[in-house]
N, C-alpha and C positions, 0 to 999 in steps of 0.2 A: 774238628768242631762238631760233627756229625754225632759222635762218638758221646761228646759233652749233653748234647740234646737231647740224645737216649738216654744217660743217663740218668737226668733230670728228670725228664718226660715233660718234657716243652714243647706242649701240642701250640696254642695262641696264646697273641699277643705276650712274648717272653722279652723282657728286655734285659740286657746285657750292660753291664757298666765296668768299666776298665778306666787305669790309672793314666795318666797323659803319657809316665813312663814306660807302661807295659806294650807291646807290640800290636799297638792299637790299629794299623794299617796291615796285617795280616789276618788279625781278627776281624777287621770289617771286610776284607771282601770276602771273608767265608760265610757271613753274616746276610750280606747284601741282597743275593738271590731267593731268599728267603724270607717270602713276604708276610712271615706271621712273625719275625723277630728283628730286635730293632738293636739299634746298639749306639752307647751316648759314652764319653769321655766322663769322668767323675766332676768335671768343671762347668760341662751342660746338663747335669743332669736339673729335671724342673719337675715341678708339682706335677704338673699336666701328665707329663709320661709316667712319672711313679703310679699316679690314681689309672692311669688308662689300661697298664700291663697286666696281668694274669698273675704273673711271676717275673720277679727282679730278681736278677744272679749278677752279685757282687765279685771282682778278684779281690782278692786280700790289699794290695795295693791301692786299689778303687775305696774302698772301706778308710781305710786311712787316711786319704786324701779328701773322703768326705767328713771325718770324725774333724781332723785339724781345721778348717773351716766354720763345720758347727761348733765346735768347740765342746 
C-alpha cells in the first residue's frame, strides 16, 4: 500500500474507495494507521468525504459499483 501512495503522491486527506468485493479488509488495515487517509466501501461512500478529501483513488471495481447505482 505504501508503494501505491508513492506513487500517487498522497500527501492529505486521500481517500480510497474499494468494491465490497475487493479485499477490502487487507486494504483497511494498511490504510488504518494512517491518519491523513481514509478508506470507505463504494456503498458508503457520501458527499461529505468526497468534498473533504484532496484526492479520491478509485479501484476499477469501486467505479463500477458506483456507476450501477448512479446509473
Amino acid at each position: 500500500m505504501v508503494a501505491v501512495i508513492e506513487a500517487i503522491k498522497a500527501t492529505n486527506k486521500t481517500l480510497f474507495v474499494v468494491a465490497n468485493d475487493d479485499d477490502y479488509a487487507n486494504a483497511y488495515l494498511s490504510v488504518r494507521n494512517i491518519d491523513t487517509m481514509m478508506m470507505l466501501t463504494a456503498d458508503a461512500i457520501n458527499v461529505y468525504d468526497l468534498v473533504n478529501a484532496n484526492k479520491v483513488v478509485f479501484t476499477e471495481a469501486a467505479v463500477k459499483a458506483v456507476e450501477e447505482v448512479l446509473g
